[in-house]
C-alpha positions in Angstrom: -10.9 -5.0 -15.2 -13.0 -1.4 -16.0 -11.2 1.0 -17.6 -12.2 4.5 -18.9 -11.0 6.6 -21.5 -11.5 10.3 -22.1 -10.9 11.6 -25.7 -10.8 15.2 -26.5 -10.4 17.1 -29.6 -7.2 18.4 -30.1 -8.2 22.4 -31.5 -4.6 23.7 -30.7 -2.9 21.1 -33.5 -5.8 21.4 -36.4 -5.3 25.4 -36.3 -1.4 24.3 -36.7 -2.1 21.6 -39.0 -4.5 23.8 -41.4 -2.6 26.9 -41.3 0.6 24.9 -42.1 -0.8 22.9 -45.2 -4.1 24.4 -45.9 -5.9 21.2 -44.9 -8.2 20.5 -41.8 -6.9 17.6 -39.3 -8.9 15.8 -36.6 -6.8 15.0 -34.1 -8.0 12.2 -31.2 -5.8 11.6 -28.3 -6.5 8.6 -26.0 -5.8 8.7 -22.6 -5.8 5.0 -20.8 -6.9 5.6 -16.7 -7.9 2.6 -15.4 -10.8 3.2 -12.7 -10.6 -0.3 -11.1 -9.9 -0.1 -7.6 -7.5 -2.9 -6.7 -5.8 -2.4 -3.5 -7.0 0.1 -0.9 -6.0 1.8 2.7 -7.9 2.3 5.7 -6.7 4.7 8.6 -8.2 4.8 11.9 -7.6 7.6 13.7 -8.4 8.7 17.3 -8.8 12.4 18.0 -7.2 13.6 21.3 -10.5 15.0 23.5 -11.2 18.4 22.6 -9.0 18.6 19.1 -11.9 17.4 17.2 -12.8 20.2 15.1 -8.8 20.5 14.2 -8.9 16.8 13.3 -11.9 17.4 11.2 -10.2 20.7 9.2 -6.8 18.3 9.0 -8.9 15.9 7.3 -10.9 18.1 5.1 -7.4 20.0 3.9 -6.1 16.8 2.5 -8.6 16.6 -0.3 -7.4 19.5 -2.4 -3.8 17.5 -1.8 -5.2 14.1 -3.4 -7.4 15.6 -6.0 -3.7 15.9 -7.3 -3.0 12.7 -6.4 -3.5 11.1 -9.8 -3.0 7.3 -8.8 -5.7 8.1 -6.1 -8.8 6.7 -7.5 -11.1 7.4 -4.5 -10.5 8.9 -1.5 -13.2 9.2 2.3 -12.6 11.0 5.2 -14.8 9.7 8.0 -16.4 10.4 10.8 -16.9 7.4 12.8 -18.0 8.7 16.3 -17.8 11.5 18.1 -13.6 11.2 18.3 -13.4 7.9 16.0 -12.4 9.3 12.2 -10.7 7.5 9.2 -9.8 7.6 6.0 -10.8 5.0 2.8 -9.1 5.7 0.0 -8.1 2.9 -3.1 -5.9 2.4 -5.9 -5.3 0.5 -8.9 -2.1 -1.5 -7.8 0.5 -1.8 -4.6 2.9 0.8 -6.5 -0.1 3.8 -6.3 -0.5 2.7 -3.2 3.0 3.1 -1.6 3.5 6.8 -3.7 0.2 7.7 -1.7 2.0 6.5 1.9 5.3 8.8 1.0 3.2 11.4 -0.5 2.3 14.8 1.5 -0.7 13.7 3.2 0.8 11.2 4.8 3.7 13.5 5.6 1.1 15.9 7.3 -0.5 13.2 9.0 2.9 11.9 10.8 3.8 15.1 11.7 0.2 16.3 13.6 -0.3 12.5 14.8 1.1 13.4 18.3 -0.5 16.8 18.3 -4.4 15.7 17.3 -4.4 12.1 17.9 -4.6 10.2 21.3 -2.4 7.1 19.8 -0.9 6.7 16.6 -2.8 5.7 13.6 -3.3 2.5 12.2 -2.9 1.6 8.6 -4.1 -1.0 7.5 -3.5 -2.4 3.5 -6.6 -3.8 1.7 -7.0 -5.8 -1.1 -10.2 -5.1 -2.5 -12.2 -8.5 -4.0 -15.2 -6.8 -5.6 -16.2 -3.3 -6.4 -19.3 -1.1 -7.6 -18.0 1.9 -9.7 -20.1 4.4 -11.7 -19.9 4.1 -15.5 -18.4 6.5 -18.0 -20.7 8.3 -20.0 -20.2 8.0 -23.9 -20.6 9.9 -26.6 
């Protein structure tokens, strides 16, 4: 399994730390993320004929809601044809993947679904067998 780490320099608690007892401190936090994509989702969606442009603002909305979305490792909104759109997004384990499914763009989606889709959405739950992802830079 790939797993990244980000370490940052903790300024806040060496000024506490040297102020305190007149000596410098180099604090290192560790923060475990694991970037492996395990499990995924894919959503079909159908727009309903002449609500594309609203499907394709619903779908560009939800990324500032998933960039919060911190079991959400990746996450696509697609445009398939010219009423044919999706969404691929993946996770690192089943329990990421159900908060996603109760979370609020899944909420949003349920309640537009009869307003900008001709027939309800499928969803369908991947496991994912192999995946390319970019490599941490280190320092």
């Amino acid at each position: 399994m790939k797993q990244g780490f980000i370490f940052y320099f903790s300024k806040f608690l060496h000024n506490q730390f040297s102020k305190i007892f007149g000596i410098v401190v180099v604090s290192l936090f560790i923060i475990k993320i694991d970037l492996m994509p395990n499990v995924a989702l894919w959503v079909q969606l159908e727009a309903e004929k002449g609500k594309e442009a609203e499907v394709e603002k619903f779908l560009r909305d939800g990324l500032p809601i998933v960039n919060n979305e911190p079991g959400t490792i990746t996450w696509y909104a697609l445009k398939l044809s010219p009423t044919s759109y999706a969404i691929f997004d993946t996770f690192s384990d089943n329990k990421e993947r159900e908060a996603h499914l109760a979370g609020e763009v899944a909420k949003a989606l349920k309640e537009k679904a009869s307003e900008l889709f001709s027939k309800p959405p499928t969803i369908e739950r991947i496991d994912i067998l192999a995946a390319k992802m970019p490599e941490l830079q280190h320092h």
